[in-house]
N, C-alpha and C positions, 0 to 999 in steps of 0.2 A: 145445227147438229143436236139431238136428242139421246140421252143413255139414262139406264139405270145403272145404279150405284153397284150392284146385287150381280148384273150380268158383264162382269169384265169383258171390254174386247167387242161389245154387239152393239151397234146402236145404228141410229136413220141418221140420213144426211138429207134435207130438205132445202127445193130450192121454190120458191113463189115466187111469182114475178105476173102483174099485169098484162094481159093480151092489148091494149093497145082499143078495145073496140067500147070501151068506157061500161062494160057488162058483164066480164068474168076475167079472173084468172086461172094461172095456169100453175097446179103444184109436178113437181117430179121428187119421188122419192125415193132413196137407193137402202133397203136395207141391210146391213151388211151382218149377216148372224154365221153359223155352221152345220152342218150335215149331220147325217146318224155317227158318224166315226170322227168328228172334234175337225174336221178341215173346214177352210173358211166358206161360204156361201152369202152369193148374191141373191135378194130379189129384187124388182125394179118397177115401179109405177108411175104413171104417169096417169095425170086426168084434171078437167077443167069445173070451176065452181063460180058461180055469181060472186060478186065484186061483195054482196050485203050479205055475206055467211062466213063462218070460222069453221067449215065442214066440207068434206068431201064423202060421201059414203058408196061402198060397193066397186071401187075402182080396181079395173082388172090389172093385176098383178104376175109378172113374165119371171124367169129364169133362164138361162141362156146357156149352152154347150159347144162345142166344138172349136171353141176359139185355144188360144197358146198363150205361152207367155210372150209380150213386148213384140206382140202383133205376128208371130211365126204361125200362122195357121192359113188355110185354104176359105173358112168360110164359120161362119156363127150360126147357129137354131134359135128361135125363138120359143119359150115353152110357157104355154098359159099355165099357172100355179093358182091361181085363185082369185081372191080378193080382196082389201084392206080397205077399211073408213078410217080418216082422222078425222080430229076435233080439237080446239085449244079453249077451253075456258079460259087461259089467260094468255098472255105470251110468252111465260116462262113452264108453260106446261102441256105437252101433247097428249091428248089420250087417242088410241088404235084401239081397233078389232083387227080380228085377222082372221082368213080359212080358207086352206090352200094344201094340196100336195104336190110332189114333185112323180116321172114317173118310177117305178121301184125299183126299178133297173139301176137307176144311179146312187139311189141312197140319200137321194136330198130330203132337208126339212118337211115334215105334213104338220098340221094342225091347226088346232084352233082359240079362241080365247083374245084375250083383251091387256092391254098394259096401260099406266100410264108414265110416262120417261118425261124426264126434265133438262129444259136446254141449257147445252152447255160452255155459252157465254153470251154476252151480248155483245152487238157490231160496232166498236170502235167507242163503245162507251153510251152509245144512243139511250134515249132512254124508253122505256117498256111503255107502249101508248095503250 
């Protein structure tokens, strides 16, 4: 997990994990920020990078509608939002781009720009390789 200090409440939850084919992995990223009107908002990416990089760039980015709470809905939409690169110069720090809108009709997030968020623990004490 990655936040900044400055934006209470928003941050990435990042999960990597090896494909298994000795050639790339595989990141999946949830960001969890808000809408024009302070309600919470997801976006969600997924995409695959070489095993000998600390980069993913351009990776297309979804939001999702129609679902309920605690699964009461008929069916989910898929909404392409844009697109995010990460990068970690070290492993206690992600840097992003971002740029992406939502359609207007719902009032979700648009923009664009760059951050950099710092992780917010290490696993079990492991140490930072």
């Amino acid at each position: 997990a990655y936040y900044d200090t400055s934006h209470g409440g928003e941050g990435l939850v990042i999960e990597i994990y090896d494909n298994g084919d000795n050639a790339t992995r595989t990141i999946f990223a949830a960001w969890y920020t808000y809408d024009n009107v302070g309600l919470p908002f997801w976006l969600v990416a997924q995409g695959s990078m070489p095993l000998n990089t600390n980069n993913l760039t351009n990776d297309p980015v979804y939001y999702y509608t129609g679902g309920g709470f605690a699964g009461n809905f008929t069916g989910v939409n898929s909404n392409n939002w844009g697109t995010m690169s990460f990068s970690w110069p070290n492993c206690n720090k992600l840097n992003f781009t971002f740029n992406g809108s939502t359609d207007a009709s719902i009032g979700g997030p648009s923009g664009s720009g760059s951050r950099t968020w710092t992780r917010l623990s290490d696993i079990n004490g492991l140490n930072c390789e």
